[in-house]
C-alpha positions as CSV (number, residue, x, y, z in Angstrom):
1,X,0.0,0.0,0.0
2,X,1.4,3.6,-0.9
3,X,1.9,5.9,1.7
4,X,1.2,9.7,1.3
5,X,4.5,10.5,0.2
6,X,4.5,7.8,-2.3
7,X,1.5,8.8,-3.9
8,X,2.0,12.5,-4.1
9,X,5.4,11.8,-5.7
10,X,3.4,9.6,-8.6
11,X,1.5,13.1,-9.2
12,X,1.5,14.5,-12.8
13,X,1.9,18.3,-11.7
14,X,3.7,19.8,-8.7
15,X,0.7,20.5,-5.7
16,X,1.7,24.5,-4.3
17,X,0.3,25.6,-1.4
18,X,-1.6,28.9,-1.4
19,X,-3.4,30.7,1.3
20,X,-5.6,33.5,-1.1
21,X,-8.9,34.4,-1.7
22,X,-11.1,33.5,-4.2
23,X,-13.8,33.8,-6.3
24,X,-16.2,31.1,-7.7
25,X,-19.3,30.8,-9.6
26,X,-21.8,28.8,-11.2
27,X,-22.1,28.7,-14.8
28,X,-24.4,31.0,-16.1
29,X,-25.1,32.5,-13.3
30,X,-24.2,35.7,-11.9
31,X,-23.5,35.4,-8.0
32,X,-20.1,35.3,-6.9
33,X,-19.1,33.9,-3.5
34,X,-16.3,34.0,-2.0
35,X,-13.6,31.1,-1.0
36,X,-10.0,30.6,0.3
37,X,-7.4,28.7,-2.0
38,X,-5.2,26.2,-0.6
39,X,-3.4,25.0,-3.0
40,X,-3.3,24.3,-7.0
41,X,-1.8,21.7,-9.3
42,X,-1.8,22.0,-13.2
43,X,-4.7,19.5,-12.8
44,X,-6.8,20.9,-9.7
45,X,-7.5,23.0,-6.8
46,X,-8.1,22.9,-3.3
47,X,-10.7,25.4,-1.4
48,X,-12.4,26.5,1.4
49,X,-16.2,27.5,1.0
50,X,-19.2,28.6,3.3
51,X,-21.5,27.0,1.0
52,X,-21.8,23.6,0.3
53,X,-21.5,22.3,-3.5
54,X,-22.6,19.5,-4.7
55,X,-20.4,17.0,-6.7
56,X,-20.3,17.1,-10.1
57,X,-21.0,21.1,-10.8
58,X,-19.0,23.3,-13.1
59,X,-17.5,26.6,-11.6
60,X,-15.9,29.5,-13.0
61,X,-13.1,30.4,-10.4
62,X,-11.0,33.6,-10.6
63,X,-8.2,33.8,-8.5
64,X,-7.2,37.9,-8.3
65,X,-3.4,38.9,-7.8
66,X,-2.2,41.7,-5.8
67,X,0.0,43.0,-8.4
68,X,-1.7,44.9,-10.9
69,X,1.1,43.6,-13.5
70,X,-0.3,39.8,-13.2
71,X,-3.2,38.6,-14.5
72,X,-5.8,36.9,-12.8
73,X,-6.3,33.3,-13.0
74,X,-9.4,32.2,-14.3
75,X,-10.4,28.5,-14.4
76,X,-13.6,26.3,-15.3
77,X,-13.5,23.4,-12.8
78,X,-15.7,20.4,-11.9
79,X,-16.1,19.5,-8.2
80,X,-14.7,15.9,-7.1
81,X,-14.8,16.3,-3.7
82,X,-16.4,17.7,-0.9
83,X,-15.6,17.6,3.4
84,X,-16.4,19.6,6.2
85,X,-13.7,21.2,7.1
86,X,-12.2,20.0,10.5
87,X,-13.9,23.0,12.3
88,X,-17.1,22.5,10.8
89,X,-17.4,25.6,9.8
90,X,-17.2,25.3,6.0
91,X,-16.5,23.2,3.4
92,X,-13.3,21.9,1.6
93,X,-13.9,21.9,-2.4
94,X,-12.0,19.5,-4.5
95,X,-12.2,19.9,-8.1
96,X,-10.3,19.6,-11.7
97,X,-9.4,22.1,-13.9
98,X,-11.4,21.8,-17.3
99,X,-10.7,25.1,-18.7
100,X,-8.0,27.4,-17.8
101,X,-8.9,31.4,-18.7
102,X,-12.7,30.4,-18.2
């Protein structure tokens, strides 16, 4: 059986950790909610949500820099998974990038 390690090493992209807000929504519509990102792969992204979201939705996600030089990141993702997070406060959102520049 793989351990952690082993299996994040058989990874296709590098997993970096992030601690930035977010913003999400669903397709086609136009609320925005806010999350927390905490962390992004070539493949997928990690995030913190007040709202629960059910598995198997699309979301538009921008990701906002602080420097007026760098672009935003905007992705279409689908959700994979979804926990409460250990304080039961929120959700964490799971999900792989289908479209980057959504």
């Amino acid at each position: 059986m793989l351990n952690r390690t082993e299996t994040e090493n058989k990874r296709d992209y590098f997993r970096m950790s992030m601690d930035c807000t977010l913003n999400f929504s669903h397709i086609g519509s136009p609320e925005v909610y806010a999350g927390r990102c905490k962390n992004l792969s070539g493949q997928g992204i990690l995030f913190t949500v007040d709202e629960v979201v059910a598995v198997g939705t699309e979301l538009d996600i921008k990701i906002a820099s602080d420097r007026a030089t760098v672009a935003p990141l905007e992705v279409r993702i689908e959700v994979l998974r979804v926990e409460v997070t250990e304080d039961n406060k929120g959700y964490n959102i799971a999900g792989r990038i289908l479209l980057s520049d959504a």
